[in-house]
C-alpha positions as CSV (number, residue, x, y, z in Angstrom):
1,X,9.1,-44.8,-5.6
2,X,12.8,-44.1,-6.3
3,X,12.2,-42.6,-9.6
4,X,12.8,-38.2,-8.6
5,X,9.8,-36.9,-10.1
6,X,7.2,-39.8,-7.9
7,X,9.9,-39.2,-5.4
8,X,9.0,-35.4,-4.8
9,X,5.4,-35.8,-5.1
10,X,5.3,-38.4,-2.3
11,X,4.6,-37.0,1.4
12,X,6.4,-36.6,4.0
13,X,4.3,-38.9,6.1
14,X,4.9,-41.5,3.8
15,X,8.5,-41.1,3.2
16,X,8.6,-41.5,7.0
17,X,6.1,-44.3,8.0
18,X,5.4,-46.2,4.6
19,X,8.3,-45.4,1.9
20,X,7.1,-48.8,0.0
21,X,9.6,-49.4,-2.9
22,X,6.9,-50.2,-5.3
23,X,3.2,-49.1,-4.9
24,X,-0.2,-48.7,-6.5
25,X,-2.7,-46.0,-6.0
26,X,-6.1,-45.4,-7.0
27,X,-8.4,-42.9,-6.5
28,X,-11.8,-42.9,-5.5
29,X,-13.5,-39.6,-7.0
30,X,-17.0,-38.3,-6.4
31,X,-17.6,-35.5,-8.9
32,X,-14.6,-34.2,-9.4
33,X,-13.6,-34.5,-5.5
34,X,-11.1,-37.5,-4.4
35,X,-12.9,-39.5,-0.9
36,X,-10.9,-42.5,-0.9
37,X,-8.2,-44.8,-2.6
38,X,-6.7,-48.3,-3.6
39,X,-3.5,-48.8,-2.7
40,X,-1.2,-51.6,-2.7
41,X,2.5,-52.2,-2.0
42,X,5.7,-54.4,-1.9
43,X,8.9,-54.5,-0.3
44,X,10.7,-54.6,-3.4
45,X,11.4,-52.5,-5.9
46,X,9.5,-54.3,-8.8
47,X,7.8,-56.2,-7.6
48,X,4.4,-55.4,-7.7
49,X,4.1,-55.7,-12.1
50,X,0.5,-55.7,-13.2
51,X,-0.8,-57.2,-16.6
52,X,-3.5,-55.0,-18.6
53,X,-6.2,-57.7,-17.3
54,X,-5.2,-57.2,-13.6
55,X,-5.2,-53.2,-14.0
56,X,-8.4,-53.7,-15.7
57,X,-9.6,-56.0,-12.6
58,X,-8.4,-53.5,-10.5
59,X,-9.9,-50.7,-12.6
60,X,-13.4,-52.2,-12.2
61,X,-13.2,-53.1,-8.7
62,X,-12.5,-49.0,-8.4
63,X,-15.6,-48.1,-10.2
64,X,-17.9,-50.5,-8.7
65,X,-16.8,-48.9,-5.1
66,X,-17.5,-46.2,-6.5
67,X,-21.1,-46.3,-7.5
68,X,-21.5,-48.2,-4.2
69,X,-20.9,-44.7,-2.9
70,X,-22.8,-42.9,-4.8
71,X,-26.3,-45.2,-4.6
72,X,-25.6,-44.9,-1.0
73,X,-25.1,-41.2,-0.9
């Protein structure tokens, strides 16, 4: 979250409260409009290194919340 151009994008409520050095965020969309996210975070910058099967995990784990919501909708 160091790097200037995630730096700038960042809020300021989480510069303030949060400012994690290494994070993960992913959206939850419901045609085309955002409702809820993934996130995940470590103290150290680094630290938080995903192989392409835990992204994938991860990935999965996003779509299956998302049809949750939408069978339940």
């Amino acid at each position: 979250s160091s790097d200037p151009h995630i730096l700038s994008r960042l809020p300021d409520w989480y510069l303030h409260s949060l400012n994690a050095p290494a994070f993960l965020v992913l959206p939850l969309q419901l045609k085309g409009a955002p409702f809820g996210l993934i996130y995940a975070d470590k103290t150290q910058k680094g630290a938080l290194e995903l192989d392409e099967k835990e992204l994938a995990l991860l990935r999965t784990l996003r779509n299956q919340a998302v049809m949750a919501f939408k069978q339940s909708s």
